[in-house]
C-alpha positions as CSV (number, residue, x, y, z in Angstrom):
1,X,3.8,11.9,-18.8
2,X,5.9,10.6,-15.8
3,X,5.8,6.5,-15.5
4,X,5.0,6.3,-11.0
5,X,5.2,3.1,-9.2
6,X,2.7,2.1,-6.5
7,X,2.9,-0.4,-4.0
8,X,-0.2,-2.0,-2.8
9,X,-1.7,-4.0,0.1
10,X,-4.5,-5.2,2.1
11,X,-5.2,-7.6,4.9
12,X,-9.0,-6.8,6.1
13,X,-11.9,-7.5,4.4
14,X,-12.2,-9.1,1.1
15,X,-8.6,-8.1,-0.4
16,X,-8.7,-9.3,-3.6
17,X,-12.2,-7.4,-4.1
18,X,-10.8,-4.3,-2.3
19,X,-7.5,-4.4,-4.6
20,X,-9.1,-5.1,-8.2
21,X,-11.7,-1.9,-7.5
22,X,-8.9,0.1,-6.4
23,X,-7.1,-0.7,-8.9
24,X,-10.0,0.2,-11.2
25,X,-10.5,2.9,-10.2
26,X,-7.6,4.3,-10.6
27,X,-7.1,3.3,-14.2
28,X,-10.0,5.2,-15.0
29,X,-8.9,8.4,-13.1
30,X,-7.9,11.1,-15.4
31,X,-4.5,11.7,-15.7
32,X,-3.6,7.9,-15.3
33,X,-2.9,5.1,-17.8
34,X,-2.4,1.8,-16.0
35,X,0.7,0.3,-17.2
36,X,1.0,-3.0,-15.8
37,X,-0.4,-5.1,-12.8
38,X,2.1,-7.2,-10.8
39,X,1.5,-10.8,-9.5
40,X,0.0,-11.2,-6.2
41,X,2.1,-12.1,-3.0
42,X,0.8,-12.9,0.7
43,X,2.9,-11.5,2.9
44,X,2.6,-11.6,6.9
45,X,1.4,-8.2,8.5
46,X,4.4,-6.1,9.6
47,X,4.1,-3.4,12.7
48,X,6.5,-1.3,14.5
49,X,7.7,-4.3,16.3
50,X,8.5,-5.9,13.7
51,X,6.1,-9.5,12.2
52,X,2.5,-9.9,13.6
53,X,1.9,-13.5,13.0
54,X,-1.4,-13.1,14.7
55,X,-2.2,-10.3,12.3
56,X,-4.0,-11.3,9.0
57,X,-1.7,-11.4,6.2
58,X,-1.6,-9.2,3.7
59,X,-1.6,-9.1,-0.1
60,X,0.7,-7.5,-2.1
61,X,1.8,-6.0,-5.3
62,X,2.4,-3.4,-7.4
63,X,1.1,-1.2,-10.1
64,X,3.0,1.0,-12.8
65,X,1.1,3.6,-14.6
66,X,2.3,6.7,-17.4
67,X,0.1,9.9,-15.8
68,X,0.0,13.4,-16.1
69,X,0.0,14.1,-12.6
70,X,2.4,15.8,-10.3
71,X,3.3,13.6,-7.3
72,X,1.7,15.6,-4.8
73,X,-1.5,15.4,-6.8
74,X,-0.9,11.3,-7.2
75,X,-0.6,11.3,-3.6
76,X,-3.7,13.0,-3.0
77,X,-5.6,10.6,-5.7
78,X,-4.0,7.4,-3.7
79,X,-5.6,8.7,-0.7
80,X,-8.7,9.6,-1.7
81,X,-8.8,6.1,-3.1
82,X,-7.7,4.3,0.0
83,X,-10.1,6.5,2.1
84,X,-13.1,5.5,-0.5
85,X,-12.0,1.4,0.3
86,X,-12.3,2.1,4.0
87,X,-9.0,3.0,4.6
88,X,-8.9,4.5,8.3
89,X,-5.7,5.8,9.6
90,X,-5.4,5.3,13.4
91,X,-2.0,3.0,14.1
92,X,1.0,3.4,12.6
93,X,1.5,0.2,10.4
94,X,-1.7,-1.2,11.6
95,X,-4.0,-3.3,9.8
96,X,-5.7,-1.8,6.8
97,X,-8.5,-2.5,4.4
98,X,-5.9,-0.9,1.5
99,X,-2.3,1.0,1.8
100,X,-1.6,2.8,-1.9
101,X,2.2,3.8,-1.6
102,X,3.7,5.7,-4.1
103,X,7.0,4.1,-4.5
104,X,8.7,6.4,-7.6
105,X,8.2,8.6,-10.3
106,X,10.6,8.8,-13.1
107,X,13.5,8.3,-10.7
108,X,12.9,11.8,-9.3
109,X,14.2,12.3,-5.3
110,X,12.1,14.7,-3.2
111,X,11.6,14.9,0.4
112,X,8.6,17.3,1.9
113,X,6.0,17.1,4.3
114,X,3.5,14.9,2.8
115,X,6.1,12.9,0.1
116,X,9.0,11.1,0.2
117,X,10.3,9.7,-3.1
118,X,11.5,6.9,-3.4
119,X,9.7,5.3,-1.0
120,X,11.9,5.5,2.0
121,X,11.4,2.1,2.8
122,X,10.9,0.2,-0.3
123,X,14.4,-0.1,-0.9
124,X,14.1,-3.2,2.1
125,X,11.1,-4.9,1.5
126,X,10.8,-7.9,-1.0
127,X,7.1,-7.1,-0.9
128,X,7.6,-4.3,-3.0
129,X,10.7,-5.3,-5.0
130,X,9.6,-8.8,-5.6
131,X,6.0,-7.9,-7.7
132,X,8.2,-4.8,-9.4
133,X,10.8,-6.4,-10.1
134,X,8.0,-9.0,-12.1
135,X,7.0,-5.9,-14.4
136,X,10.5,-4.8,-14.5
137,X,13.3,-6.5,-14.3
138,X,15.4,-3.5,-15.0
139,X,14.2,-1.5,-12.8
140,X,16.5,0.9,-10.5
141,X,15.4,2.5,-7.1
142,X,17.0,6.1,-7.2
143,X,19.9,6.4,-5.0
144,X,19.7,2.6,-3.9
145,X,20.5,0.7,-7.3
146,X,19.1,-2.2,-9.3
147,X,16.0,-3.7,-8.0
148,X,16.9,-7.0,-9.0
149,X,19.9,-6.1,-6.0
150,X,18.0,-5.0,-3.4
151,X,15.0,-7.9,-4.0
152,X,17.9,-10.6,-3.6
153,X,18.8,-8.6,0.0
154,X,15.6,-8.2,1.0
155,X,14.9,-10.5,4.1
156,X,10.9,-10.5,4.2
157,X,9.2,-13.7,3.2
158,X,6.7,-13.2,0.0
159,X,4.9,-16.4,-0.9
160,X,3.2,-16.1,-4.8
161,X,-0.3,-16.3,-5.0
C-alpha cells in the first residue's frame, strides 16, 4: 500500500456537495482507504494571470489515503471522478465544478506524460500546504523539504472555513 496525497477544489456549483461526494466516492473505490480529510479553506480563484477576484472562490483541501494503486491508475480514478462531478476541461486554470490533484505518493519523483510527482506546483501554494500540513505536520514534499517550510513561504491567502 502506498500513502498518496490529493489536493482538492471547487468553485462552481454547490462545492461543499460536489466535494463530500467526491470524496465519497473515492473512499469507497477499490484499492483506496481514506486516511484523513483536511479542514476546509476558501481561497480566491487563481488563472494564468495570476488572482481572479471576479472569479468565484474556491474551496480547498486535501485528502490522504493508503491504496493499492499505481499512480497512473490513481490518476485515471481522480479523473474519472472529476469528469463524473461535471468536471469539463476547456481553460487552463479555469473555473471548475472539482480539480482532484494528486500531490504525492510515498515521496516517489516521476515525470511522464500524463504525471508529475510531486505536484509541480504544490510546493508554492498555501492552499495545498496549509490543509496538509493540518493532517500532517511532518510532512516533506520530495525534493522541496518540510511542509511546515514551504506553508510559511507560501504567499496565497487561505481563509479557514
Amino acid at each position: 500500500m502506498s500513502r498518496a496525497v490529493i489536493a482538492f477544489g471547487a468553485n462552481l456549483g454547490d462545492r461543499e456537495a460536489t466535494i463530500a461526494s467526491a470524496t465519497r466516492t473515492l473512499a469507497e473505490s477499490p484499492g483506496v482507504e481514506l486516511v484523513a480529510v483536511s479542514p476546509v479553506y476558501e481561497t480566491a480563484a487563481i488563472t494564468d494571470a495570476g488572482v481572479d477576484s471576479e472569479a468565484p472562490g474556491y474551496l480547498n483541501g486535501v485528502l490522504v489515503i493508503e491504496t493499492a494503486l499505481a499512480p497512473l491508475d490513481l490518476l485515471d480514478l481522480l479523473q474519472a471522478i472529476e469528469t463524473e462531478h461535471g468536471r469539463v476541461r476547456t481553460t487552463h486554470w479555469g473555473d471548475r465544478t472539482l480539480d482532484l490533484d494528486l500531490v504525492d505518493v510515498d515521496g516517489i519523483e516521476l515525470a511522464s506524460e500524463r504525471l508529475t510527482l510531486p505536484h509541480p506546483r504544490a510546493w508554492e501554494r498555501a492552499f495545498v500546504l496549509q490543509p496538509w500540513l493540518d493532517v500532517d505536520p511532518d510532512a516533506v514534499l520530495a525534493g522541496r523539504g518540510p511542509v511546515a517550510v514551504l506553508r510559511r513561504d507560501a504567499r496565497d491567502e487561505v481563509v479557514r472555513r
